[in-house]
DOMAR-938567 format. One record per residue (C-alpha): residue in one letter; x, y, z. Coordinates in Angstrom, 1 decimal. Example, Ala and Ser with C-alpha at 12.3 -4.5 7.8 and 13.67 -1.06 7.14 Angstrom:
BEGIN
@rest = A	X = 12.3	Y = -4.5	Z = 7.8
@rest = S	X = 13.7	Y = -1.1	Z = 7.1
END
This chain:
BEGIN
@rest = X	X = 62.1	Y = 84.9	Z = 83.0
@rest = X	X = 64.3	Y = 87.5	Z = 81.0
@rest = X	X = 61.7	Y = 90.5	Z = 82.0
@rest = X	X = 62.7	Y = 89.3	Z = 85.4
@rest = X	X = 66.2	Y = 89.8	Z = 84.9
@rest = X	X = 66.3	Y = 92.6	Z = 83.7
@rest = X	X = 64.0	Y = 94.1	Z = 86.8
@rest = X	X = 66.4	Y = 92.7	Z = 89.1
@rest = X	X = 69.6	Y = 94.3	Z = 87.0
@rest = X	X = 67.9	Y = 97.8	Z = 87.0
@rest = X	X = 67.3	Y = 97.6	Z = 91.0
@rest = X	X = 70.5	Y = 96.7	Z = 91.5
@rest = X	X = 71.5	Y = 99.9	Z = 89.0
@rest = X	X = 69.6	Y = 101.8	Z = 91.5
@rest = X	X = 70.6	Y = 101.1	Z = 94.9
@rest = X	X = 73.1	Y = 103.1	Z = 95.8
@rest = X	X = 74.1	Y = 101.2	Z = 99.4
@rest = X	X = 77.7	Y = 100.8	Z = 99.6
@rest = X	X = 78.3	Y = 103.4	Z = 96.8
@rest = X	X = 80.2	Y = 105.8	Z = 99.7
@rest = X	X = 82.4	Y = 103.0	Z = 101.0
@rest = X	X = 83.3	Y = 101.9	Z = 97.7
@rest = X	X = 84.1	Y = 105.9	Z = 97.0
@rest = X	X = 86.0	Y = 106.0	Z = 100.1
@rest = X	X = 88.1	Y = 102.4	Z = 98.7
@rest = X	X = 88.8	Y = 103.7	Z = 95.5
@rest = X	X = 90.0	Y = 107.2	Z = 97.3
@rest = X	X = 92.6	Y = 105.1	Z = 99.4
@rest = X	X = 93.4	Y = 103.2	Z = 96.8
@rest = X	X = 94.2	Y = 105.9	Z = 94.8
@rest = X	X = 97.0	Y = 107.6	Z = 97.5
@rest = X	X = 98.6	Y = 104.1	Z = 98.8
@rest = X	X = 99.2	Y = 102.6	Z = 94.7
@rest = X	X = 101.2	Y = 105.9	Z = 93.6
@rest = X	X = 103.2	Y = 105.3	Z = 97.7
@rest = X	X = 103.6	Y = 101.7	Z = 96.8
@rest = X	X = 105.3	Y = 102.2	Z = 93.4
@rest = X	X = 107.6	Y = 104.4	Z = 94.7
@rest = X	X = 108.6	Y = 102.8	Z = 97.6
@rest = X	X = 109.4	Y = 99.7	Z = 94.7
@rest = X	X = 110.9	Y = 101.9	Z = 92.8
@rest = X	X = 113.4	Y = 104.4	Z = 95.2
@rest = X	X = 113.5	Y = 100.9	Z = 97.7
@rest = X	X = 117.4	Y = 100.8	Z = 97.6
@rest = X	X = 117.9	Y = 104.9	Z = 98.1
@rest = X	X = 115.6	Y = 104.5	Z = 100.8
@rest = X	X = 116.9	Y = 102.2	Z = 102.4
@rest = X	X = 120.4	Y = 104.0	Z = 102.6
@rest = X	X = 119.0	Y = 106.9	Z = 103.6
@rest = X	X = 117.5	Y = 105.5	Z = 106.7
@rest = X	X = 121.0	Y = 103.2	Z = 107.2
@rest = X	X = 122.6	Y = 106.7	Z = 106.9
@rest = X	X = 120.1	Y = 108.6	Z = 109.3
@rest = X	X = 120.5	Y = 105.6	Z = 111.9
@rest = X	X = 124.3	Y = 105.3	Z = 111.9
@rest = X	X = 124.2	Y = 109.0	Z = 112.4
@rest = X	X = 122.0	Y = 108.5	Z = 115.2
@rest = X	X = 123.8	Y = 105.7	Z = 116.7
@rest = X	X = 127.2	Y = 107.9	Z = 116.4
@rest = X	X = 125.6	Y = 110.6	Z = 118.2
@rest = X	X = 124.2	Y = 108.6	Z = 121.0
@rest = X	X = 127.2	Y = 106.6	Z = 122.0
@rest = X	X = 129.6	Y = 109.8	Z = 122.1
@rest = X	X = 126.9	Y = 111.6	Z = 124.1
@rest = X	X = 128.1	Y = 112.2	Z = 127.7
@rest = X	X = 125.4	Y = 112.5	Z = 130.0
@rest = X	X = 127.7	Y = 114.3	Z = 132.6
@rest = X	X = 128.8	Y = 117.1	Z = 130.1
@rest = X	X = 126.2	Y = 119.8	Z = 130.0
END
């Protein structure tokens, strides 16, 4: 019973399916964690930044006269 263990451990050592999604997982995984943290950690100057970028937007748009050119 333990020989037959072990044969099934070392085949499932060897097979290799699902070894290049797993790669491509732990790729993605690797860029979106370091994005996350930082979008945690810089949340608030983000955030006014975009408030800032959108009010400025919004300031532009309603003083725009479509009849001046």
């Amino acid at each position: 019973m333990f020989e037959r263990a072990v044969n099934q451990l070392k085949r499932l050592h060897r097979d290799e399916r699902g070894a290049e999604g797993l790669e491509k997982l732990l790729i993605i995984a690797a860029i979106v964690l370091p994005l996350l943290g930082l979008l945690i950690v810089f949340r608030n100057e983000i955030k006014e930044w975009v408030a800032k970028i959108w009010k400025d937007a919004r300031g532009e748009a309603e003083t725009w006269d479509p009849t001046i050119q």
